[in-house]
C-alpha positions in Angstrom: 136.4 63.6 156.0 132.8 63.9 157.7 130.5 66.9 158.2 129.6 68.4 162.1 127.0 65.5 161.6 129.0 62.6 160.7 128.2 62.6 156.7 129.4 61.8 153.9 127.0 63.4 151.5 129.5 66.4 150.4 130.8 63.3 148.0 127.0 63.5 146.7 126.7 66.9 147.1 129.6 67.4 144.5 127.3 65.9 141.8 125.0 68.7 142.1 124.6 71.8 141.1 122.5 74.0 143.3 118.8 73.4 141.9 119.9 72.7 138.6 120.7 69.1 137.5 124.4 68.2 137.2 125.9 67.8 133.8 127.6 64.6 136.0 126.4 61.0 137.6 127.5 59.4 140.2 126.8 55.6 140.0 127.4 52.9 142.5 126.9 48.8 141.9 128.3 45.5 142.9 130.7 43.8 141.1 132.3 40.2 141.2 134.9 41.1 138.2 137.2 42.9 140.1 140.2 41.1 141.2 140.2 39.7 145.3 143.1 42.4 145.8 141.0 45.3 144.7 138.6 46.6 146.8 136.8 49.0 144.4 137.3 50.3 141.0 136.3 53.9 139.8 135.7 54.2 135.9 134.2 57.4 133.9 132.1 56.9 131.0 131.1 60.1 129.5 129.5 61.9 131.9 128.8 59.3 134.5 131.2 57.8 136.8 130.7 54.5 138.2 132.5 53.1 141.7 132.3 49.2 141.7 132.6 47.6 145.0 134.1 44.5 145.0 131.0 41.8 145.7 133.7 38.8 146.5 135.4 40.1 149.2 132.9 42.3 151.0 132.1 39.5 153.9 135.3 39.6 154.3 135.5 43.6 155.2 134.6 45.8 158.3 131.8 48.2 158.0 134.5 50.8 158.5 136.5 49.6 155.7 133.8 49.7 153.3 133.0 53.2 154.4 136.7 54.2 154.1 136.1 52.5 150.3 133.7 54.3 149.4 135.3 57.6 150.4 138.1 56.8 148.9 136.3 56.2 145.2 134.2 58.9 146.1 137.6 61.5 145.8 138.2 60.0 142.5 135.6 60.6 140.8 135.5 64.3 142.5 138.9 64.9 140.8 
């Protein structure tokens, strides 16, 4: 799920389009609406798709976790 260098930017990578600017965004924010079971939510709006990471549990979560997350909500909004 990582490049040879430990990245995750092929998730931003797949908002872009070579030099050109992508007809897509990619938006990421806090939220403190999203139920305590839910870690993240992924929603489209037109063009732009927006991951919301659950604010109220994230003390609660391992740095890993939250990477896993936002992998995870990254391959949604990719498909």
């Amino acid at each position: 799920m990582v490049d040879n260098n430990n990245n995750i930017n092929w998730i931003i990578e797949n908002f872009k389009d070579g030099t050109n600017l992508s007809e897509f965004d990619l938006v990421f924010e806090m939220s403190t609406n999203l139920d305590d079971l839910t870690n993240a939510s992924t929603v489209k709006s037109g063009n732009t798709f927006t991951v919301k990471i659950n604010a109220n549990t994230l003390a609660d979560r391992t740095t890993l976790g939250l990477a896993r997350t936002i992998i995870h909500e990254g391959i949604h909004a990719r498909l």
